[in-house]
C-alpha positions as a Markdown table, in Angstrom:
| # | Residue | x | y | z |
|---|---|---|---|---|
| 1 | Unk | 119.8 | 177.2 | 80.9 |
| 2 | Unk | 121.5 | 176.6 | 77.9 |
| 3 | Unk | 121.1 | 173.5 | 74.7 |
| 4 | Unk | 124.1 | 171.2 | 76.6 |
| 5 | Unk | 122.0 | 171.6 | 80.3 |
| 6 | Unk | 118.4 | 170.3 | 78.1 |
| 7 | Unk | 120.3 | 167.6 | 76.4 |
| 8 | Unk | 122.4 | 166.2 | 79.1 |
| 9 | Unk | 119.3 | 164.8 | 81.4 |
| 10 | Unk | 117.5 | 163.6 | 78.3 |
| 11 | Unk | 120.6 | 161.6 | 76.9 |
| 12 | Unk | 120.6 | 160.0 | 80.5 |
| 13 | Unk | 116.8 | 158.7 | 80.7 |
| 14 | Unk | 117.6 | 157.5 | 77.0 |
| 15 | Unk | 120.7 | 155.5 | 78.7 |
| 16 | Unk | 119.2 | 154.3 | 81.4 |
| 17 | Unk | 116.2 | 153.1 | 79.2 |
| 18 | Unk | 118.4 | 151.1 | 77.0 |
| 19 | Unk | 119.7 | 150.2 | 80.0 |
| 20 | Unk | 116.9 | 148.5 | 81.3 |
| 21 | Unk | 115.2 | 147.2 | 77.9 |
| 22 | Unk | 115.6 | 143.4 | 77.1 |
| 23 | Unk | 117.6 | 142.4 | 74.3 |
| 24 | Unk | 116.2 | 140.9 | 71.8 |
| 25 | Unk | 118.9 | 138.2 | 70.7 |
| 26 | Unk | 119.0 | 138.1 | 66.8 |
| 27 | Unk | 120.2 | 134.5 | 66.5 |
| 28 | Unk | 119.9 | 132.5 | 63.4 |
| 29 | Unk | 116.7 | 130.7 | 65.0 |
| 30 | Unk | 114.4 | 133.8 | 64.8 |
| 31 | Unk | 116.3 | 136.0 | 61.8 |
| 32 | Unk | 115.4 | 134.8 | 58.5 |
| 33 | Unk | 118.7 | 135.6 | 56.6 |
| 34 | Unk | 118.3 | 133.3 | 53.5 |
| 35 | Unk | 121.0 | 130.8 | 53.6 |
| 36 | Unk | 122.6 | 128.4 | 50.6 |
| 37 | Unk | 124.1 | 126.1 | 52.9 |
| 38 | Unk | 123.9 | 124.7 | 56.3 |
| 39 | Unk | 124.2 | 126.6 | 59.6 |
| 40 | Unk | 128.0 | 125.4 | 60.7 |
| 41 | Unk | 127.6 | 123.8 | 63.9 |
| 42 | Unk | 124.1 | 122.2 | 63.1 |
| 43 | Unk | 122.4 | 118.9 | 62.3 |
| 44 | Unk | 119.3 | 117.3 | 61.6 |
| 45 | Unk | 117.9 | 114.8 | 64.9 |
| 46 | Unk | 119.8 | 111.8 | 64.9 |
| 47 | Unk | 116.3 | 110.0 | 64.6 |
| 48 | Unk | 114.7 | 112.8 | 62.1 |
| 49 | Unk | 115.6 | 113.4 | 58.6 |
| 50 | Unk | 114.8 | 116.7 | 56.6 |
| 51 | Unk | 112.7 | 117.0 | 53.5 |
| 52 | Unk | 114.9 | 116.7 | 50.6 |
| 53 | Unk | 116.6 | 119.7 | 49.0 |
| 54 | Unk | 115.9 | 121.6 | 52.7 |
| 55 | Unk | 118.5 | 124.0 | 54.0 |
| 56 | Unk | 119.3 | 123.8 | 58.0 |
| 57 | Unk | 119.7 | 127.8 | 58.7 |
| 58 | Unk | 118.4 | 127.5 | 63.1 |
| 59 | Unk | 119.6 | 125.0 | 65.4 |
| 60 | Unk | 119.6 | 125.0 | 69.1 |
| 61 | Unk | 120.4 | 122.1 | 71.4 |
| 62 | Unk | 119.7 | 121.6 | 75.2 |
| 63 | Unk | 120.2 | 119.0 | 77.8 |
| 64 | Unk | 117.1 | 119.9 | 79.7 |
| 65 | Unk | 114.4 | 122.3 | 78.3 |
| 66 | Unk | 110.8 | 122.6 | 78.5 |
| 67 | Unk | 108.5 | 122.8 | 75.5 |
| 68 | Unk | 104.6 | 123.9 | 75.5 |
| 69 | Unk | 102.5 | 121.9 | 73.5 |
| 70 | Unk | 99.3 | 123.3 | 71.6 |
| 71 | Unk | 96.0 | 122.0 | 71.2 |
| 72 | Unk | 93.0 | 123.0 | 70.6 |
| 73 | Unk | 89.5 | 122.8 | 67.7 |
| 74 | Unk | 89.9 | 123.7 | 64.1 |
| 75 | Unk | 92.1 | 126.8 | 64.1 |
| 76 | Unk | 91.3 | 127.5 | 67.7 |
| 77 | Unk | 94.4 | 127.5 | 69.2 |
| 78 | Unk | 94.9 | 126.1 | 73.3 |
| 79 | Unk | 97.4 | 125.0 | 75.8 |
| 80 | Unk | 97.2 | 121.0 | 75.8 |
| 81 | Unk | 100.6 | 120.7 | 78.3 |
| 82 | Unk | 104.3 | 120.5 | 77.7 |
| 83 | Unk | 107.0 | 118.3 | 77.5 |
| 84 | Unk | 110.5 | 118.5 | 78.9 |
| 85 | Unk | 113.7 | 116.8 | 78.7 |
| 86 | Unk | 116.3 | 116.7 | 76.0 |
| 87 | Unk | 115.6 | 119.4 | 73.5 |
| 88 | Unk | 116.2 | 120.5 | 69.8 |
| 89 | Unk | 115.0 | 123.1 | 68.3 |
| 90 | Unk | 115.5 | 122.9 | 64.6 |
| 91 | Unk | 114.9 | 125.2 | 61.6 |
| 92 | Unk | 114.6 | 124.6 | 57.8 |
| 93 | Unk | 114.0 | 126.3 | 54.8 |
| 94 | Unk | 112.2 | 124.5 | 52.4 |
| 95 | Unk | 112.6 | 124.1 | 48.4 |
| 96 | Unk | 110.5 | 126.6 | 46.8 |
| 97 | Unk | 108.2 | 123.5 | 44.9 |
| 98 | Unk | 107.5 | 122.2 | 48.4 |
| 99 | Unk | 104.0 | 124.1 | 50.0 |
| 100 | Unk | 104.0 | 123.8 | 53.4 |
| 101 | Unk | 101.3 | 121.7 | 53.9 |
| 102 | Unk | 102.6 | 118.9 | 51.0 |
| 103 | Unk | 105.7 | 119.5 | 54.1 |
| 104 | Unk | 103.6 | 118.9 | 57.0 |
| 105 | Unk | 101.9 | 115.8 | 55.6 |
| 106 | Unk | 105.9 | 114.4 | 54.8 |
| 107 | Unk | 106.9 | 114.7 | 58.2 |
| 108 | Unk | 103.6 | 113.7 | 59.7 |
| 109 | Unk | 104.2 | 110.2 | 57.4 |
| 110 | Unk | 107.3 | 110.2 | 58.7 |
| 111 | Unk | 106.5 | 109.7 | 62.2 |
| 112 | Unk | 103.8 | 107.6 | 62.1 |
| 113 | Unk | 105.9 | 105.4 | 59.9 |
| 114 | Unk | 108.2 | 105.4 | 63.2 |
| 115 | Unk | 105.3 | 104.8 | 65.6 |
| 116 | Unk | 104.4 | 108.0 | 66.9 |
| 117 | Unk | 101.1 | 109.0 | 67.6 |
| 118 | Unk | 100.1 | 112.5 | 66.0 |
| 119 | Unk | 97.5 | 113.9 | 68.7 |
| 120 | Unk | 96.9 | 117.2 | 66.9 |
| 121 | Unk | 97.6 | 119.0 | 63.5 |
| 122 | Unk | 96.2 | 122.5 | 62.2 |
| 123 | Unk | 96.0 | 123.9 | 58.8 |
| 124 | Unk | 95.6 | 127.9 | 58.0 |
| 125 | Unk | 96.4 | 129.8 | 61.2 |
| 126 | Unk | 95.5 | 133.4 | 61.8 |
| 127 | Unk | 97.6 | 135.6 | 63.3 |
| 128 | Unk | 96.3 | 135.5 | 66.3 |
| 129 | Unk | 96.3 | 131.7 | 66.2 |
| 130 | Unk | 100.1 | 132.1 | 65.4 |
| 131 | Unk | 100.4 | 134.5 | 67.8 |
| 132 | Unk | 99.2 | 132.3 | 70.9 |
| 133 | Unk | 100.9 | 129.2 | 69.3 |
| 134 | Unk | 104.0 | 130.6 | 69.3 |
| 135 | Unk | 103.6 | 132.1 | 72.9 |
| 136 | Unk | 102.5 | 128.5 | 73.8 |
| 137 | Unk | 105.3 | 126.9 | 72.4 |
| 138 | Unk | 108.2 | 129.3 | 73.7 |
| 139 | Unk | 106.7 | 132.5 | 74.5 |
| 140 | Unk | 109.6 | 134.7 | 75.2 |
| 141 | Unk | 110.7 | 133.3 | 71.6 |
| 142 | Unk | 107.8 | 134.3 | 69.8 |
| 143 | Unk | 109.6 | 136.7 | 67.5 |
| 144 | Unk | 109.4 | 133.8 | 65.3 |
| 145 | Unk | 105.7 | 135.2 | 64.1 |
| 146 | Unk | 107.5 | 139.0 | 63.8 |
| 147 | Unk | 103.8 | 140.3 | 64.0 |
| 148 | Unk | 103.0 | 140.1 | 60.6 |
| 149 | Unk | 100.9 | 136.5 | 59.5 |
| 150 | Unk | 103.2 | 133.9 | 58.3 |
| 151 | Unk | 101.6 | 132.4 | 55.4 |
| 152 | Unk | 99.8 | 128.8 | 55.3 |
| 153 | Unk | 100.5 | 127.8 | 58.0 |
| 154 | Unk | 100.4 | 123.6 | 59.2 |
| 155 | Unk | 101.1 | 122.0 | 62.4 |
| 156 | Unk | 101.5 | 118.3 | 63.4 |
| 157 | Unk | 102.0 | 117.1 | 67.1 |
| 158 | Unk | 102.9 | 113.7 | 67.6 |
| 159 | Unk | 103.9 | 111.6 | 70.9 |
| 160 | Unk | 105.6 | 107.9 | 71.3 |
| 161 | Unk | 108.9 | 106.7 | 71.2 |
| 162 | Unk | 112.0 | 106.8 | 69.5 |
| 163 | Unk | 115.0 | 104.6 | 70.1 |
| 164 | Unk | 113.4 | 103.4 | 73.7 |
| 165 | Unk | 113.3 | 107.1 | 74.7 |
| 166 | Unk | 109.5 | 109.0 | 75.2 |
| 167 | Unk | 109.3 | 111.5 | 72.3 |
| 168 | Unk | 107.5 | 114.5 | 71.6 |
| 169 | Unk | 107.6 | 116.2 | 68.4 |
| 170 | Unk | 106.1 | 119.2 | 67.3 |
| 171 | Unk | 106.2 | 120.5 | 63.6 |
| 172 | Unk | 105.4 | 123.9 | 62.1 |
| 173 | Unk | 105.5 | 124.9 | 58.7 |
| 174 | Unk | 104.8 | 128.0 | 57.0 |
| 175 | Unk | 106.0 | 131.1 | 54.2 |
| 176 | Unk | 108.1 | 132.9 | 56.1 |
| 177 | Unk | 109.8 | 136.5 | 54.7 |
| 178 | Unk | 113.6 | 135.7 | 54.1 |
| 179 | Unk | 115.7 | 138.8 | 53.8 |
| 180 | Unk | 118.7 | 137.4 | 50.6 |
| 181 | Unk | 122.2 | 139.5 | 51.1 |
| 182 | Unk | 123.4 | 138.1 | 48.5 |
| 183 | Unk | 120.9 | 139.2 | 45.1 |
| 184 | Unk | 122.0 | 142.0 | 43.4 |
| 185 | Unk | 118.5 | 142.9 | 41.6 |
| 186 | Unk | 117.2 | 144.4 | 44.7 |
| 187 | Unk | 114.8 | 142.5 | 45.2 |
| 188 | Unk | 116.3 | 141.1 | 48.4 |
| 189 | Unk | 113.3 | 140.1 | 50.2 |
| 190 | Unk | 110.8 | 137.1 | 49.6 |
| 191 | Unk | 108.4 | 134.2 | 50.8 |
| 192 | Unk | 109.6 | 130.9 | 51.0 |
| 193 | Unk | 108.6 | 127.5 | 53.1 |
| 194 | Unk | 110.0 | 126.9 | 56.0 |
| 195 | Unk | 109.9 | 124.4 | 58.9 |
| 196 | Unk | 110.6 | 124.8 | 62.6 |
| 197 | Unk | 110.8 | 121.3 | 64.5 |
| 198 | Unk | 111.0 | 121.1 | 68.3 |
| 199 | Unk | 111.7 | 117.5 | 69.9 |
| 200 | Unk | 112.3 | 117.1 | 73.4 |
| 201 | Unk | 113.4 | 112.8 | 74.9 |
| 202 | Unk | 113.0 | 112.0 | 78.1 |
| 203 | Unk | 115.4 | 109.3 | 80.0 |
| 204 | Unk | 115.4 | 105.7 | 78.4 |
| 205 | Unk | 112.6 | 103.5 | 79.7 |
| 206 | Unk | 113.4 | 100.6 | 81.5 |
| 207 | Unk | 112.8 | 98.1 | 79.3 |
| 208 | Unk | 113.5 | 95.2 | 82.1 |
| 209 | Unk | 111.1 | 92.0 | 83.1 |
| 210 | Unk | 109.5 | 92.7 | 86.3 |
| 211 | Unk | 108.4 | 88.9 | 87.1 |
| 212 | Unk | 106.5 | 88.7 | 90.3 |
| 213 | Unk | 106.4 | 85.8 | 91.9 |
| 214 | Unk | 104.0 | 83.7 | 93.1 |
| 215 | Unk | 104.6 | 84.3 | 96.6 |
| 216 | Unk | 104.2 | 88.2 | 95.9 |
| 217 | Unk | 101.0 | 87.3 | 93.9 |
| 218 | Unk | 99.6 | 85.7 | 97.1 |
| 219 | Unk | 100.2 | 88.3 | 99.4 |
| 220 | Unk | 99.1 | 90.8 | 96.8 |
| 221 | Unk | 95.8 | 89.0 | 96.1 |
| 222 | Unk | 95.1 | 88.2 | 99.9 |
| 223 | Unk | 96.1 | 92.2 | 100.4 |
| 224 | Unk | 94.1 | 93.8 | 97.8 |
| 225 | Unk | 92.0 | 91.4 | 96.1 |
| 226 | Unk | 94.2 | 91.6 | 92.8 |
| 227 | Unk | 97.9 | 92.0 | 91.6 |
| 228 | Unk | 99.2 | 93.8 | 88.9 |
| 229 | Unk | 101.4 | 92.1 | 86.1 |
| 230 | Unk | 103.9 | 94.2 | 84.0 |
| 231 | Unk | 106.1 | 91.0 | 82.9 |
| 232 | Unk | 103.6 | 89.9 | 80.2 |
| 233 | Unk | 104.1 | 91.4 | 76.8 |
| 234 | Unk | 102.8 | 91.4 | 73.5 |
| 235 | Unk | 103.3 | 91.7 | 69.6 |
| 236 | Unk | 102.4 | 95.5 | 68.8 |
| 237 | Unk | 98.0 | 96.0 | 68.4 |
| 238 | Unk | 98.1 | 92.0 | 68.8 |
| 239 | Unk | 96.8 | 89.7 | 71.5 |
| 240 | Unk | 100.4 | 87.1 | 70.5 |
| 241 | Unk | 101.9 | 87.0 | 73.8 |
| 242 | Unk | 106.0 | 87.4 | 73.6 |
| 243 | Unk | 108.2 | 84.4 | 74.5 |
| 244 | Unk | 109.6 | 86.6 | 77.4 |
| 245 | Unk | 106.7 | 86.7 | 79.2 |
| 246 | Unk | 106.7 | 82.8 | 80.0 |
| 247 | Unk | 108.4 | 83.1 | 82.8 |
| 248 | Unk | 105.4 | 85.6 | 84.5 |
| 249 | Unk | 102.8 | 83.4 | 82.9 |
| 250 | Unk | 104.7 | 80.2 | 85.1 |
| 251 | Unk | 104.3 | 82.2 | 87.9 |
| 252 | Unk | 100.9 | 82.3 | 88.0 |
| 253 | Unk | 100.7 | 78.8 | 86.7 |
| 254 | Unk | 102.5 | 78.4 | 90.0 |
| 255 | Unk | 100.2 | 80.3 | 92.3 |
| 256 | Unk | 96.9 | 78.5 | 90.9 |
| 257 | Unk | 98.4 | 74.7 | 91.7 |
| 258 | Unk | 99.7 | 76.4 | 94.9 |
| 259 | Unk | 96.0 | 77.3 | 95.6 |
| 260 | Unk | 93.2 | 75.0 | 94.0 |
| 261 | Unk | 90.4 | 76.7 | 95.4 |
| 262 | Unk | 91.4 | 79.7 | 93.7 |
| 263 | Unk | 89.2 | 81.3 | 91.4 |
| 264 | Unk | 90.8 | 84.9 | 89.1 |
| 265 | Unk | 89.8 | 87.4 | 86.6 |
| 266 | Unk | 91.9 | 87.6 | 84.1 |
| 267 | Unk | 91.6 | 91.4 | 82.9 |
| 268 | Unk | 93.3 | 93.1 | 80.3 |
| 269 | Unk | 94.1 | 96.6 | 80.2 |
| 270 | Unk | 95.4 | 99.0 | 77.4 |
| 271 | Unk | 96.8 | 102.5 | 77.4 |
| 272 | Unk | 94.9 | 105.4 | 75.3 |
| 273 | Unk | 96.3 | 105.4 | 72.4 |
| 274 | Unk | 93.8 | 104.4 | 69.3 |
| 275 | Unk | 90.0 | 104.3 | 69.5 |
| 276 | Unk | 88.0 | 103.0 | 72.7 |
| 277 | Unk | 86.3 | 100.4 | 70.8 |
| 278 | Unk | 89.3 | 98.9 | 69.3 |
| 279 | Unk | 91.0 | 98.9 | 72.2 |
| 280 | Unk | 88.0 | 97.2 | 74.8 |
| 281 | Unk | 88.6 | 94.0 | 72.0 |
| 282 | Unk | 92.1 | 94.5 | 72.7 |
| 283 | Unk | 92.5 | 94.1 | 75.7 |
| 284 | Unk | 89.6 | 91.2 | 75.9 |
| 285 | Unk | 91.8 | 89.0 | 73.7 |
| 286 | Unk | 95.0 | 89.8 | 75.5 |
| 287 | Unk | 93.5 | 88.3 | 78.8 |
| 288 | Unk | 91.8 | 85.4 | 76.5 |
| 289 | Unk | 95.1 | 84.8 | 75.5 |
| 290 | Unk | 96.5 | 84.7 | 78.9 |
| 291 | Unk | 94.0 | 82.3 | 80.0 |
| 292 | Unk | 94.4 | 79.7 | 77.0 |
| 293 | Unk | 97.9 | 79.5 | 77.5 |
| 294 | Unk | 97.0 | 78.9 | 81.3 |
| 295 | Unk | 94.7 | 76.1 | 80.3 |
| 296 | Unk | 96.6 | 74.6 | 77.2 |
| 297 | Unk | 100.5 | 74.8 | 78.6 |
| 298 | Unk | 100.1 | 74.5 | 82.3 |
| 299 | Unk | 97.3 | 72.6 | 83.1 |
| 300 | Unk | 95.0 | 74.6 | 84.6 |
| 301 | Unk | 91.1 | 74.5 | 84.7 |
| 302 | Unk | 89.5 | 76.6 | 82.5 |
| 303 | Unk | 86.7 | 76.9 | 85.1 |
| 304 | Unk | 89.4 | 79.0 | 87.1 |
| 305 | Unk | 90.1 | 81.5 | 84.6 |
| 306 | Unk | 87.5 | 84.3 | 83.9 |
| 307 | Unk | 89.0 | 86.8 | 80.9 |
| 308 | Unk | 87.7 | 90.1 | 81.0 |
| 309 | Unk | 89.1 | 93.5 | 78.8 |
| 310 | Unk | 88.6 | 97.4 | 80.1 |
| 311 | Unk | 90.8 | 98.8 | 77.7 |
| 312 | Unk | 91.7 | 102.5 | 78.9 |
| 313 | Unk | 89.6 | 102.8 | 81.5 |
| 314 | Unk | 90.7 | 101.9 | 84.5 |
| 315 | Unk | 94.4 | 103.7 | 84.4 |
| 316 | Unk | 97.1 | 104.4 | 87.0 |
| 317 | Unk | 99.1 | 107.1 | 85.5 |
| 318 | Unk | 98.6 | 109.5 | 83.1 |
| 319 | Unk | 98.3 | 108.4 | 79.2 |
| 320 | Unk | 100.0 | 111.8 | 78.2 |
| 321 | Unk | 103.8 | 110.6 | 78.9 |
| 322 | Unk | 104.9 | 107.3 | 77.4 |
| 323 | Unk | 105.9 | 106.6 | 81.3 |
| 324 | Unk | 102.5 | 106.9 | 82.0 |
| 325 | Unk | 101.3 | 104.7 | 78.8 |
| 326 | Unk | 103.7 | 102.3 | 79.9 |
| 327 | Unk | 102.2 | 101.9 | 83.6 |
| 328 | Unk | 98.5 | 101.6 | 82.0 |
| 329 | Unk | 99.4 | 98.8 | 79.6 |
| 330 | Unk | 98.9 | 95.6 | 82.2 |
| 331 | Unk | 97.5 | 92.6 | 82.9 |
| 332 | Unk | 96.0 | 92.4 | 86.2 |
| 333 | Unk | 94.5 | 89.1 | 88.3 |
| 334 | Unk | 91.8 | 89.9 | 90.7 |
| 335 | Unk | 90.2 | 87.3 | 93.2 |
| 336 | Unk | 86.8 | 86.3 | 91.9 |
């Protein structure tokens, strides 16, 4: 057998491997080319700025996408869910004066200052920490780590809502290697900060009144022994009922003159965000509230009217979607 009959099956099985191996797509979101200007075709979110003096250099956009979100104790590292829905993925490299955790703690201001919630944040990383992050996050992405440690790195989750849409946004900055074409000195590789954003939107939420009647109360009451109320609002953290949520409160105005024997618990309830504590007195002076509007605008007896607060615990949906949140924060009228 001669040299071309040895080669020949070899160069096959090499083929066919190649073949068959994934391919690991070298787009602009995982390869660390150092850029001077913006990625053509990207953009910061429409609801997100960028740390001054960043450069975008990743962008990826999707209609629906699922994200995994992180969790976890000190630089233990866990899966705390995901959220899905409208997705960017967003990449920056950061000026070189700029440590990534001074970055981490801009953006974190940033959102609270927009009234998310930041439910978890992580300083200093190992490698294996990065390494199941970034599997967490979008594991068959997590080239992103390129099996070497990426230096100090800081994480910030946060959850809420952004222009009447349920947010998640998840924040990761770091030193990542950038590999500069353009230097002439050889020395074309370096550290600098970078930050990789991922925010996925759900669907608007329906921000309509529901007003139930006093008929609907009724049957509800004589049914169940309660009804719940979504068409009473409030002031943000504040027991100040909202002028839109007269019509609800006449309602039940309504129902009590309809039935003089009638005797309700007024009780408050709360989502989870913010501490249990504050939120029990929360959710006792929304339903005080409730019931001194009762008794000073409508007339009725304040012998009628018992206000009581649970706070978070007694939900109906989830508190980790803003859906969820939205189905928890009620008032509720049960028969005494």
């Amino acid at each position: 057998m001669n040299a071309r009959h040895l080669v020949f099956p070899w160069l096959l099985l090499i083929l066919a491997l190649l073949a068959a191996a994934p391919v690991l797509a070298l787009d602009p979101f995982d390869n660390y080319d150092y850029r001077r200007s913006d990625l053509p075709g990207g953009a910061d979110h429409p609801a997100l700025g960028r740390v001054p003096g960043a450069v975008l250099d990743g962008y990826q956009h999707y209609d629906n996408d699922v994200v995994g979100l992180p969790g976890g104790q000190g630089r233990r590292v866990s899966e705390a869910g995901e959220a899905s829905g409208e997705t960017w993925m967003i990449h920056y490299r950061l000026p070189d004066n700029i440590s990534p955790r001074a970055a981490a703690s801009i953006y974190r201001r940033n959102l609270e200052d927009k009234g998310l919630e930041v439910v978890w944040s992580c300083n200093g990383l190992s490698l294996s920490g990065q390494m199941k992050l970034a599997r967490i996050v979008d594991g068959h992405r997590n080239a992103w780590v390129r099996g070497s440690p990426l230096k100090d790195m800081s994480c910030v989750v946060a959850k809420g809502s952004l222009d009447g849409r349920p947010t998640t946004v998840s924040v990761y900055t770091y030193k990542a290697r950038y590999f500069d074409r353009d230097r002439s000195d050889g020395n074309k590789s370096g550290l600098h900060p970078a930050a990789r954003l991922y925010i996925v939107q759900g669907k608007a939420l329906d921000t309509r009144l529901e007003v139930v009647k006093a008929d609907e109360m009724a049957r509800s009451i004589d049914r169940e022994g309660k009804v719940a109320l979504y068409g009473i609002h409030f002031d943000v953290d504040s027991d100040r009922i909202r002028p839109e949520s007269r019509e609800t409160i006449r309602e039940i105005a309504r129902l009590l003159k309809a039935q003089p024997d009638l005797r309700l618990f007024v009780v408050g309830h709360t989502d989870s965000t913010g501490s249990l504590e504050h939120n029990m007195d929360l959710s006792r002076r929304r339903a005080a509230s409730v019931t001194r509007t009762l008794v000073q605008e409508h007339g009725i007896a304040a012998a009628r009217l018992s206000p009581h607060g649970v706070g978070p615990l007694a939900p109906v949906a989830t508190n980790a979607t803003e859906e969820g949140r939205a189905r928890n924060r009620r008032v509720e009228l049960v028969r005494q």
